[in-house]
C-alpha positions in Angstrom: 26.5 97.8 126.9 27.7 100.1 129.6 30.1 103.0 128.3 32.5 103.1 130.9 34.4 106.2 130.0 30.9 107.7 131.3 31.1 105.8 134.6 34.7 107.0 134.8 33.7 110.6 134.0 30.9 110.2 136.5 33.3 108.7 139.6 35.9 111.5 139.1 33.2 114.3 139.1 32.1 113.2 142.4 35.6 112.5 143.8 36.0 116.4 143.4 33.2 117.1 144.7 33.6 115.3 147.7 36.8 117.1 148.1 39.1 114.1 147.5 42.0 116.3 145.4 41.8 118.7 148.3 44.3 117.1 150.6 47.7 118.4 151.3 50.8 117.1 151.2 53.1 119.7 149.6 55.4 117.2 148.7 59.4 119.0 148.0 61.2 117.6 145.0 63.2 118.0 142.1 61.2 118.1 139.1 62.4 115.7 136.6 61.6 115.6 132.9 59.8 112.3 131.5 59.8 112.9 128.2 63.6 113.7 128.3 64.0 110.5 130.4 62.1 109.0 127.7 64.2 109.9 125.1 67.7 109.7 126.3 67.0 106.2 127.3 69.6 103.5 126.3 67.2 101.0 126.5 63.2 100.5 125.8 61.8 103.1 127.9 59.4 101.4 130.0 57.2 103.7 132.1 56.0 100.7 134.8 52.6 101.1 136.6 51.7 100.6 140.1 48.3 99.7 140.0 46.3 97.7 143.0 43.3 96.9 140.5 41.9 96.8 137.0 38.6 97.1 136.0 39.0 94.2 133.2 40.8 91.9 135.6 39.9 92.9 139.5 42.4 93.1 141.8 45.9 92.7 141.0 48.0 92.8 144.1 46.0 93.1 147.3 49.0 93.2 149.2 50.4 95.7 147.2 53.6 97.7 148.9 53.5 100.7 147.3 57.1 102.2 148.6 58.6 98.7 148.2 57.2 98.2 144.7 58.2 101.6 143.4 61.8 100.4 144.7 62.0 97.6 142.8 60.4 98.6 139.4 63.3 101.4 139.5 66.1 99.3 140.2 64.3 96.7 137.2 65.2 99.9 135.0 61.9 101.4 134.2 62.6 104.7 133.3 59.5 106.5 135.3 56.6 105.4 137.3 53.0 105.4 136.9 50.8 105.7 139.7 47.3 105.0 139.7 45.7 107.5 142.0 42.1 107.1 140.8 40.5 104.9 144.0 37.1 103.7 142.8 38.2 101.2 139.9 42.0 101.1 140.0 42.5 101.2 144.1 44.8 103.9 143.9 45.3 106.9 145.9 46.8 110.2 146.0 48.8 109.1 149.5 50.3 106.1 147.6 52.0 109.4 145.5 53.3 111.1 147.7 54.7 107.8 149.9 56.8 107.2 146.6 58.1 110.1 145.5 61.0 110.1 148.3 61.7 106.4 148.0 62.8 106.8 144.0 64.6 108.8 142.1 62.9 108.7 138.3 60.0 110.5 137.2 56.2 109.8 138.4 53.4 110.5 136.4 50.0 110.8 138.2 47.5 108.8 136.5 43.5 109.6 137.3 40.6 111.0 135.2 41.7 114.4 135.2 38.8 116.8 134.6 39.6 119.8 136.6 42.2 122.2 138.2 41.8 120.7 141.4 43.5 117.4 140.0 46.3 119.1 138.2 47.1 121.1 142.0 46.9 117.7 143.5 49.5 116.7 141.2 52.0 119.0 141.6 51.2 119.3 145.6 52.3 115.0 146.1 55.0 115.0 144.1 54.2 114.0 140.1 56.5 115.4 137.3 54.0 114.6 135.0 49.9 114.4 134.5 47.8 112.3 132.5 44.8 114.1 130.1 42.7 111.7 128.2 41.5 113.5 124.9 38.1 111.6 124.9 37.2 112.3 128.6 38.1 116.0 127.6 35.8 115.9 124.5 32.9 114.6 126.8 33.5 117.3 129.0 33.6 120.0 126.2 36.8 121.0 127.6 39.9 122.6 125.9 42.6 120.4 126.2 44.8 123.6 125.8 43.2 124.6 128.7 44.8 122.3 131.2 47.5 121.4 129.5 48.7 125.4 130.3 47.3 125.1 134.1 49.9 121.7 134.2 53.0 123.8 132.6 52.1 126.1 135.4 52.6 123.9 137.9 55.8 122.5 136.3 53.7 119.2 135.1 54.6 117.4 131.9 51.5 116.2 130.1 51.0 112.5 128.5 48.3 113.5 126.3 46.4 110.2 125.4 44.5 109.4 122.3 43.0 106.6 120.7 42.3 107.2 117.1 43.8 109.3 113.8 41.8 112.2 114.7 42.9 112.7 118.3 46.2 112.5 117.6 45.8 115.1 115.2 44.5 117.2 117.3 47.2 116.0 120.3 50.2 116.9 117.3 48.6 120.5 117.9 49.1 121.1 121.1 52.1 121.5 123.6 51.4 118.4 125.5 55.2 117.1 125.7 53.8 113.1 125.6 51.4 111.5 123.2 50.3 108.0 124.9 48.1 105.9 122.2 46.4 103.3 124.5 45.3 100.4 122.8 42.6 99.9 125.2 39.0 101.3 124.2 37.8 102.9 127.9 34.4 102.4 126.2 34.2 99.0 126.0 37.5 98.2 127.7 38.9 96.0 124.9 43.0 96.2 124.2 43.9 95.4 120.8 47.7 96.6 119.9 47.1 97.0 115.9 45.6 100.6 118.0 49.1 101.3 118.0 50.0 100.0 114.7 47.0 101.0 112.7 47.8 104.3 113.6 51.4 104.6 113.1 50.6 103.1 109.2 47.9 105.1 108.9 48.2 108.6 110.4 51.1 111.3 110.5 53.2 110.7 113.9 54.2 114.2 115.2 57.6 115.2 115.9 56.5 114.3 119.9 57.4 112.1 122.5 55.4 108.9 121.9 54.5 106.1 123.9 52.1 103.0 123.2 50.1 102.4 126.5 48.2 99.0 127.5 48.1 95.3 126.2 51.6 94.7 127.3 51.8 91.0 128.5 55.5 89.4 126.9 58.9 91.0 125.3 57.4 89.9 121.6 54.9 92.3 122.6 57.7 95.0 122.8 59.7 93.6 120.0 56.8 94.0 117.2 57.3 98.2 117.6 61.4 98.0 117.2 62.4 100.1 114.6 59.0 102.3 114.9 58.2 106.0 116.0 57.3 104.8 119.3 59.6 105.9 122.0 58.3 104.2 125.2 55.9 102.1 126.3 53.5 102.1 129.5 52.6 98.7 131.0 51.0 98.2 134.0 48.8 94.7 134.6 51.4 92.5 133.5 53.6 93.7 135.9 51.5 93.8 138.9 50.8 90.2 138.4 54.1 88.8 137.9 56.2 87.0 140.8 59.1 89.8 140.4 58.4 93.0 139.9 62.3 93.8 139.3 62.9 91.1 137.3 59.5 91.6 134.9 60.4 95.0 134.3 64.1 93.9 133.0 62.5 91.7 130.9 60.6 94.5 129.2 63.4 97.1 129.4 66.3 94.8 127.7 63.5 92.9 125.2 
């Protein structure tokens, strides 16, 4: 079977390369804090994802309004955005960034396979509050996690450092990554199982962090079955793109 964390690894490598993070848009905002918004939430804290395609399911939305969308998810009540910006299996891209970041007024995390300084300065330069680092494409990389999790509090980013398993979010607990995302789906095999989440919150020693449960998403008994748990938020993303009412699905998920 394929790995496609390798594939993903690969695709980002040669975006870089080709000079795809090298665009400018200088984007001028006020930085706003996701974790905090995260926190202080009165509600489930639903980070909503605006994503064109998956890689498990193909393409979600090929009409996809990015402006509008973001719009609507915010007024649904999701307390920050997500925006795919990786374009060779999730049909994002870094212009679809900075389009949004006027149109709303909550916190936008850029989502790619950041390997490299570049990324993290293409972040800050369309208008993010907030990168993601995946701990096992790091590992592969034989790259610090400490590393560029410093270069993103330099460019006043908030990290979601994401991990998978007991040991990475041990070593995630270690760092100053302000977000811990535990994705419940494997990006070697692509398979989403939520017990990720739940194994791990029986199993292993939560940090005194900002946590959020990424992936698998699909009704509000999905939300309801971490009530009353360490987890603060929750990132959702396919379920969303294919529902008939963006606003209205994300309500669902914020009040479940």
């Amino acid at each position: 079977m394929t790995d496609f964390l390798e594939k993903l690894i690969q695709d980002a490598e040669e975006r870089i390369t080709r000079g795809y993070y090298d665009q400018k848009f200088e984007v001028q905002h006020k930085h706003l804090s996701l974790s905090r918004a995260i926190k202080s939430s009165n509600h489930n804290a639903i980070i909503a994802e605006i994503k064109p395609k998956s890689p498990s399911r193909g393409t979600l939305r090929a009409d996809l309004d990015p402006k509008a969308t973001a719009i609507q998810l915010a007024r649904g009540g999701a307390t920050g955005l997500s925006v795919l910006t990786e374009p060779d299996n999730f049909g994002g891209t870094i212009q679809t960034l900075a389009q949004i970041r006027p149109a709303v007024d909550i916190p936008l995390l850029m989502k790619d396979i950041v390997i490299g300084v570049k990324q993290i300065n293409a972040a800050g330069n369309s208008g993010a509050d907030c990168v993601l680092l995946i701990l096992s494409v790091l590992a592969k990389k034989k790259i610090l996690p400490t590393d560029l999790i410093k270069e993103a509090h330099n460019s006043q980013l908030e990290v979601i450092l994401e991990v998978h398993d007991a040991q990475e979010l041990k070593t995630a607990s270690q760092t100053d990554a302000e977000i811990i995302g535990i994705n419940n789906r494997n990006l070697r095999d692509l398979v989403v199982d939520l017990n990720t989440t739940t194994n791990l919150l029986i199993s292993a020693q939560i940090p005194d962090k900002t946590i959020i449960s990424e992936s698998g998403f699909e009704s509000i008994e999905d939300i309801r079955r971490f009530k009353d748990t360490a987890i603060d938020g929750f990132l959702i993303g396919s379920s969303i793109m294919q529902a008939t009412n963006f606003e209205s699905k994300v309500r669902e998920f914020v009040y479940a």
